[in-house]
N, C-alpha and C positions, 0 to 999 in steps of 0.2 A: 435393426432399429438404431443402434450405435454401431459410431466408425470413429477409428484412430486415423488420423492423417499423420502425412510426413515432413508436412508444412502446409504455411497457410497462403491457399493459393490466391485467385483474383476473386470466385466467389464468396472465400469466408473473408478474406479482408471485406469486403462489401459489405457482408452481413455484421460485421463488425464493425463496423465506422458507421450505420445506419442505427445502433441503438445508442438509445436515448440515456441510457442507466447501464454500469457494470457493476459490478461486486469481485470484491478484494479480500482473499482471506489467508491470515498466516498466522502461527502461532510463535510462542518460543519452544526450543529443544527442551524435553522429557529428560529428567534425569534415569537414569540406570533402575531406580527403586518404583519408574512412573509417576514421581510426581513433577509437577511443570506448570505456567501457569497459564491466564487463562487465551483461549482460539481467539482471534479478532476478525469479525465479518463486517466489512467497510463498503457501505454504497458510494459512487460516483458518477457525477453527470457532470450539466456542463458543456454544453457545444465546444467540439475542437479542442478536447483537455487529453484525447487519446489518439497515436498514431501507431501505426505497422510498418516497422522499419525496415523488414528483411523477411525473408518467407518464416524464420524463426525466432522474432526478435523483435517487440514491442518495449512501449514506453508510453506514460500517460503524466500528465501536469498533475501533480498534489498541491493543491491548493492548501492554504491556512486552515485550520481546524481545530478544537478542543481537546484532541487528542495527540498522539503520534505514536499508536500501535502498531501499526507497519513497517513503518519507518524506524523503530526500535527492533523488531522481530529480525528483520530483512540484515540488520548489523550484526546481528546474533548466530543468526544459521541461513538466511539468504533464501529458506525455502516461502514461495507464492506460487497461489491460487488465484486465477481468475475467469470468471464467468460474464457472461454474456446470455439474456434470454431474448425469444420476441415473443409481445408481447400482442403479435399480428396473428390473420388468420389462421399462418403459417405455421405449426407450432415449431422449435427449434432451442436445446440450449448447448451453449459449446464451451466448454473449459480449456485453458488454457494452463501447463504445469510448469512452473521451470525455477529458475532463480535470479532473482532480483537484486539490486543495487539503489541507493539513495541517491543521488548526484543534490550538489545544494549551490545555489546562486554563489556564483562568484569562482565554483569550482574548474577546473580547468577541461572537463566534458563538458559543463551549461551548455555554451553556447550553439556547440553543434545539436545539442539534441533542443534546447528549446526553439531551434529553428522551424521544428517539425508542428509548431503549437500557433493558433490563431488568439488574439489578444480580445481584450475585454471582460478580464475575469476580476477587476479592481489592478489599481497600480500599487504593486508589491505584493501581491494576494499569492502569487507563486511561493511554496516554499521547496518544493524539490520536484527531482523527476523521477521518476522510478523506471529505471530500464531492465528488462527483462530478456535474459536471453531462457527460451523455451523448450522445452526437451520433450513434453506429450503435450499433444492437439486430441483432444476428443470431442463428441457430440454425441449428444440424447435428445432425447423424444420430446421430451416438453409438455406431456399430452394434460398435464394436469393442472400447466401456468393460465393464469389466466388472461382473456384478449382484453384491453384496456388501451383506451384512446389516450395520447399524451396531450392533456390540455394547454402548458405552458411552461417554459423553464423559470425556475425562480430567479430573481435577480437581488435575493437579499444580500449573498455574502460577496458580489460587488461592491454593493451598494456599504456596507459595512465597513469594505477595506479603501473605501474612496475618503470614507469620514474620518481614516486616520492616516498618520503620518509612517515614512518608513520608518522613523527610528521607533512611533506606538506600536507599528506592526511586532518589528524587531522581540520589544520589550514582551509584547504577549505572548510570541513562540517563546520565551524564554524562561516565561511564566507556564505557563502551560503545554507547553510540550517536549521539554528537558530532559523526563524520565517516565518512564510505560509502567502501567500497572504494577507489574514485576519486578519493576526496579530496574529497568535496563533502561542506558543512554537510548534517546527519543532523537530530535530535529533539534538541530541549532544552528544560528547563522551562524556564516565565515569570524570565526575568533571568537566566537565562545565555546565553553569547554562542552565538551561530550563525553567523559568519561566521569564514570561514577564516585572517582573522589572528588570531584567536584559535585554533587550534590549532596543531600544530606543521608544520613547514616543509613546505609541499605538495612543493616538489619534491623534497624531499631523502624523501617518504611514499614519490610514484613512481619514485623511484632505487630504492630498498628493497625495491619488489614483482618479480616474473616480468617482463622484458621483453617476455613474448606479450602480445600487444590492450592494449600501455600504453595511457593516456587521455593526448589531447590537454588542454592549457590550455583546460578549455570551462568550469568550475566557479566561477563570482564575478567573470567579465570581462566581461560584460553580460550586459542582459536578453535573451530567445531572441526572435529575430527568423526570419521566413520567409526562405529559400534558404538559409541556411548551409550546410547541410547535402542540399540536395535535397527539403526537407521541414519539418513546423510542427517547427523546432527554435527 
């Protein structure tokens, strides 16, 4: 019923660049005592926002958003998840494991990888790419998703990032996507700061949240070393 492949060949790329929707999931690294903070599960669509680069090695357009959980995680321990269901008769879901990278407009990768990307998602609506080099290919059953006709792709957050300017775009990722839940550096344009003394007082962020699943000090106090945690943190 499940198979691990060894890359992805010409029919799962197929089956991949034919759905409509994927899902994005990453956390930050566990401290040593388990605590960490909180898993992030990101849907994405989008005509033409996801490409298969190499039989190991995808990349998808992140567009503008209210958050930047992934994009924080991914700088932290680099580990992602991503899924793929259909949603057709066929039933089918296929995960994708590996580790990921942010690239951000202006960076010296952009160019080559947003070549892989078809435009009409708003002008400036790009805020990174997330490249992915993959290490497990799996698939399951699906027997339990359900079949569901795709009626139509929204066209709001076009349409949102056409009514502002690059430098309103700019100021909103900066507003809102600077720092993750956890207090870790998030998305920011070329020459603004990413690093956590540039925002404001981490600890005084996590005094301010819910006591449940505080995060430990794990966010800009080294680089992610193996065992910390029991695992590639």
């Amino acid at each position: 019923m499940a198979k691990v492949y060894a890359e992805l060949d010409e029919r799962l790329t197929k089956f991949i660049l034919a759905q409509p929707i994927f899902f994005v999931a990453t956390a930050p690294c566990l401290t040593a005592s388990g605590e960490g903070g909180h898993v992030n599960v990101s849907p994405k669509g989008c005509r033409d926002t996801f490409a298969v680069l190499g039989p190991r090695t995808v990349a998808y357009l992140d567009l503008t958003g209210s958050g930047a959980e992934t994009i924080a995680h991914l700088r932290q321990n680099g580990r992602i998840t991503i899924m793929f269901c259909s949603f057709e008769r066929a039933p089918k879901i296929l995960r994708l494991y590996g580790t990921g990278r942010a690239v951000l407009p202006g960076e010296p990768g952009w160019p080559g990888l947003a070549a892989h990307f078809g435009g009409g998602h708003g002008q400036g609506a790009e805020r990174a790419i997330i490249a992915v080099e993959v290490d497990r290919i799996s698939d399951s059953c699906g027997y339990a998703v359900p079949i569901m006709d795709l009626r139509e792709e929204r066209d709001v957050l076009t349409q949102w990032s056409e009514r502002r300017t690059p430098d309103g775009l700019a100021a909103y990722r900066a507003e809102k996507n600077s720092v993750s839940i956890a207090g870790g550096p998030g998305s920011a344009d070329p020459g603004q700061p990413t690093d956590r003394a540039a925002h404001a007082d981490p600890g005084q962020r996590r005094a301010d949240r819910p006591a449940l699943r505080r995060s430990g000090p794990v966010f800009g106090a080294r680089p992610p070393r193996v065992g910390a945690c029991g695992s590639r943190c």
